[in-house]
C-alpha positions in Angstrom: 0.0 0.0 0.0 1.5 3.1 -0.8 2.0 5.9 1.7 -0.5 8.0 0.3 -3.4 5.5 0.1 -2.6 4.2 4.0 -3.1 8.5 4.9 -5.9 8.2 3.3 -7.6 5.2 4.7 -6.4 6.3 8.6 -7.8 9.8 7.7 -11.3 7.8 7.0 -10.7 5.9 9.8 -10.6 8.6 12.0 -13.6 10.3 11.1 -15.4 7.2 11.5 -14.0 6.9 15.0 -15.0 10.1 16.0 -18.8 10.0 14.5 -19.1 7.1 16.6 -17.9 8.9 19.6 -20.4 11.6 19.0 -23.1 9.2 19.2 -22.0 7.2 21.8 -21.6 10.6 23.8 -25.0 11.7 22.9 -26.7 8.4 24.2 -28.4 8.5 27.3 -27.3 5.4 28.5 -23.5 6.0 28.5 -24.6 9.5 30.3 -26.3 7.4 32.9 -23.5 4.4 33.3 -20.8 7.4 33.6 -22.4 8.8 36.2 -23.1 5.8 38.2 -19.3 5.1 37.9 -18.3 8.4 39.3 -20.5 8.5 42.0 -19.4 4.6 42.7 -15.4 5.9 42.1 -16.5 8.3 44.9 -18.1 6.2 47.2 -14.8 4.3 47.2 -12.5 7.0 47.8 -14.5 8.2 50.4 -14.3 5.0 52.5 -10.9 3.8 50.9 -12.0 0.3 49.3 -10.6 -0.8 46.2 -12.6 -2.3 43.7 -11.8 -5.9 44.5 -12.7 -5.1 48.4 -16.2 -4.1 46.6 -16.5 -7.6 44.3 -15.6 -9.5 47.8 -18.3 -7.7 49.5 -20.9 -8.4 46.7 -19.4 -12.1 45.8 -17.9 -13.5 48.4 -17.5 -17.2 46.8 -15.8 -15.4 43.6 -12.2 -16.8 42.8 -9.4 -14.3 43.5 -7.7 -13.7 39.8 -3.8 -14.2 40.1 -4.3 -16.7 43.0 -6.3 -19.2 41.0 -4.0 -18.9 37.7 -1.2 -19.8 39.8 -2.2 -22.9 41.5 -3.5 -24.4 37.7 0.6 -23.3 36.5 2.2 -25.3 39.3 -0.3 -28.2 39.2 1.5 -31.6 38.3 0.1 -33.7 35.7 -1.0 -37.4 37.4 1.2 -40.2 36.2 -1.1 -42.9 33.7 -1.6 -46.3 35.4 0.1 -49.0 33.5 -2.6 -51.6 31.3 -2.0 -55.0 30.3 -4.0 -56.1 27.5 -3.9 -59.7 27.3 -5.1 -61.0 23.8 -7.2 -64.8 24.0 -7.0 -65.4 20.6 -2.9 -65.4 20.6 -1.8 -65.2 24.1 0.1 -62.1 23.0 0.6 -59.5 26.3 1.3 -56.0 25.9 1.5 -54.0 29.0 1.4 -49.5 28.0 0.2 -46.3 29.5 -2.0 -44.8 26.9 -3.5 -46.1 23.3 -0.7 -45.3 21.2 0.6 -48.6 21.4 1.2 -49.9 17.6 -0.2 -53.6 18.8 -2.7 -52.1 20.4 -4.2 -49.8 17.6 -3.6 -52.9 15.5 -5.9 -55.4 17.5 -8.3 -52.7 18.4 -8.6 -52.1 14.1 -8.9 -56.1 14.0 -11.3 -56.7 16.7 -12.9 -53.4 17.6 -12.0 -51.3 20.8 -14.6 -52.4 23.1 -13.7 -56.0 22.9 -9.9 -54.8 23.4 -10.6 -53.3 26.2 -12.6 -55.9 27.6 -8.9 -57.9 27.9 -7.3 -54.9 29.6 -5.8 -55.2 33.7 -4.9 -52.3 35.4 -1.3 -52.8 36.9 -1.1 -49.9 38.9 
């Protein structure tokens, strides 16, 4: 895009901007939602509680934003039990941690996953 067809699309861009602002500053609702927020900012200062003070007050059971991020970062994944499939028709064993066993995916193609899984042990 050349320079002078980018100046031109930002200029148009900006007076789209700012006819939106004009209506959204003309619309009663905004006037209203403004003003509730000023006289809540206010309220606030006046008896020094921060907005999260205010969200504890109205919602106590609400999770507290960093605090709950953190614990789900340091959480350790839980180690897979070890299955052994034991198959009747050969006496073949296989013993793995999750399907992406090549045996596995080939006896579960031969005789369908439920069955396969039918033959499985947990070994802990």
């Amino acid at each position: 895009m050349s320079l002078i067809n980018e100046y031109r699309a930002t200029e148009e861009a900006i007076k789209e901007l700012q006819d939106r602002l004009k209506n959204l500053s003309q619309d009663d609702k905004l006037k209203k939602e403004l003003e509730f927020e000023g006289k809540l900012r206010a309220l606030m200062g006046e008896y020094q509680k921060s907005l999260r003070d205010i969200i504890a007050m109205l919602d106590p059971d609400a999770k507290g934003g960093k605090a709950t991020r953190a614990t789900k970062t340091t959480g350790t994944k839980r180690a897979r039990k070890v299955k052994q499939y034991k198959n009747p028709n050969t006496g073949e064993v296989i013993e793995t941690k999750g399907g992406n066993h090549k045996t596995l995916k080939e006896w579960k193609a031969k005789w369908g996953g439920d069955v396969v899984e039918g033959w499985a042990t947990l070994l802990g």
